[in-house]
C-alpha positions in Angstrom: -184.1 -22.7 -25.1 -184.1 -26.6 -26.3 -183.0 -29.3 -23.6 -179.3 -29.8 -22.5 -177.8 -30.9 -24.7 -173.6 -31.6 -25.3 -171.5 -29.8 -27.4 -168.2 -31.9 -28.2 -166.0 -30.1 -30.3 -163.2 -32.2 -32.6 -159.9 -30.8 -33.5 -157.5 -31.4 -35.9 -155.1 -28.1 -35.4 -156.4 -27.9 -31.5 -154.8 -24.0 -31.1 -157.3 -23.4 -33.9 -160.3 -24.3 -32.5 -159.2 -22.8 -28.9 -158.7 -19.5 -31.2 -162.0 -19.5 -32.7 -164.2 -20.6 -29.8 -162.4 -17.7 -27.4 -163.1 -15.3 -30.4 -166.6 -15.8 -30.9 -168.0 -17.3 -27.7 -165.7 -15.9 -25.1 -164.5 -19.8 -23.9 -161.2 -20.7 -22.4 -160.1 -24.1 -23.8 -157.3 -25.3 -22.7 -154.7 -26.7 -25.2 -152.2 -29.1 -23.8 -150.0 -31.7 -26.2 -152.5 -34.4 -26.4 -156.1 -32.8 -26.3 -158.2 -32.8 -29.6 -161.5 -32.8 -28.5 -163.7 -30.9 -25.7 -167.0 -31.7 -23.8 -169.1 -28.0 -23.6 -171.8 -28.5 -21.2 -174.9 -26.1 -20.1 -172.5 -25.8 -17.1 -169.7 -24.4 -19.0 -172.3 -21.8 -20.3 -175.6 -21.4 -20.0 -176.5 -20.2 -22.9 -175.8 -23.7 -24.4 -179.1 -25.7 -25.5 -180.4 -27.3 -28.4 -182.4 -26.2 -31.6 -184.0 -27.6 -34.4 -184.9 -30.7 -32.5 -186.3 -33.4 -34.8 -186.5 -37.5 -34.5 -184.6 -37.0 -31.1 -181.4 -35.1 -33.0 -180.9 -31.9 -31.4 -178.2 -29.3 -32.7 -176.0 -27.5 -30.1 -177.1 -24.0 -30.1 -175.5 -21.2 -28.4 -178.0 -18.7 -27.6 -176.6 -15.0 -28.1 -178.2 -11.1 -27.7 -176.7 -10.3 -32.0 -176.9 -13.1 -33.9 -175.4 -11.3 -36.7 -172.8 -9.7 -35.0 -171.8 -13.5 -33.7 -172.2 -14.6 -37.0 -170.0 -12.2 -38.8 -167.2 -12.9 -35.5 -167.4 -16.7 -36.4 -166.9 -15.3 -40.1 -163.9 -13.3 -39.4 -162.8 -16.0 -37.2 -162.8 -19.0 -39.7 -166.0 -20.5 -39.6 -168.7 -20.5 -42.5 -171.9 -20.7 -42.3 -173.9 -23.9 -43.4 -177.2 -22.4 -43.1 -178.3 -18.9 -43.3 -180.5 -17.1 -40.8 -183.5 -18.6 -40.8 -186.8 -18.5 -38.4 -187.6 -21.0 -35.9 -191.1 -20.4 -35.0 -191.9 -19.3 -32.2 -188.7 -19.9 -30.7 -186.5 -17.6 -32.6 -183.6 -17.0 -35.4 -180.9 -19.8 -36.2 -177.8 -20.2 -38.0 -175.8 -23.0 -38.4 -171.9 -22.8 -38.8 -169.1 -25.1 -39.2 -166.6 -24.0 -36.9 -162.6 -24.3 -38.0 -162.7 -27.7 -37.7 -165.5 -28.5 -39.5 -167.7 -28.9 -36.4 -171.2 -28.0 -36.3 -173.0 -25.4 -34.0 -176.4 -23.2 -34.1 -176.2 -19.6 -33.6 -179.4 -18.1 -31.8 -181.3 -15.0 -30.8 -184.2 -15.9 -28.8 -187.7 -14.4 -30.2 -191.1 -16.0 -29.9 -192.0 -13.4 -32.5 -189.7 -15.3 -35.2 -191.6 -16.9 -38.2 -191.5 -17.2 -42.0 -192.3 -13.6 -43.8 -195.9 -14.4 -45.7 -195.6 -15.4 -49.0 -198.1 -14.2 -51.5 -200.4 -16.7 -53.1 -199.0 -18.5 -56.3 -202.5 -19.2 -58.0 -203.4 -15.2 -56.7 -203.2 -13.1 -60.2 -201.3 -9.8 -59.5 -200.6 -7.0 -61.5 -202.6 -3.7 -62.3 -205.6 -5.0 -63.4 -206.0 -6.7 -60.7 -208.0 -5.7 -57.2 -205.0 -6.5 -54.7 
């Protein structure tokens, strides 16, 4: 996993978000009259950590066994994905969702064996004349 990192999570319909975030991830936020927004810490949940860091911006990534499984949950749930599955190399597979609110989170499975699939050479002639 990335560094800690925090997760704050905005909400404009706050029984929403506590809805979705129990659904998918299994968390207990608490709703009382005036809260909109929680702080998710590694603390909270371990498996919280950070992917795709770059220029010192880190995405809050919760780290799961099914990432497809979670994904289609977050689906069901009201989310939608922003990014598709895609390899981190090295590190493993990410997706990025918006949650209900329009927050964003990564989705990951852990796998040092996650890369790009090799793409065939553009200037490579193929066909059946051709020795492969």
């Amino acid at each position: 996993m990335g560094r800690s990192v925090l997760l704050r999570i905005y909400a404009k319909d706050p029984q929403r978000a506590a809805t979705f975030y129990t659904t998918v991830f299994g968390w207990a936020l608490l709703t009382d009259d005036d809260r909109r927004c929680w702080v998710i810490t590694p603390g909270d949940d371990p498996r919280l950590g950070a992917a795709a860091e770059h220029d010192g911006i880190a995405i809050p990534t919760v780290h799961v066994e099914d990432l497809d499984a979670t994904t289609r949950t977050a689906i069901a749930a009201g989310g939608e994905v922003l990014l598709a599955r895609m390899p981190l190399t090295g590190a493993g597979w990410l997706v990025c969702l918006a949650d209900t609110e329009g927050n964003l989170i990564g989705v990951m499975h852990d796998d040092p064996d996650a890369r790009w699939p090799d793409a065939p050479d553009p200037h490579r002639p193929v066909g059946p004349d051709q020795p492969s």
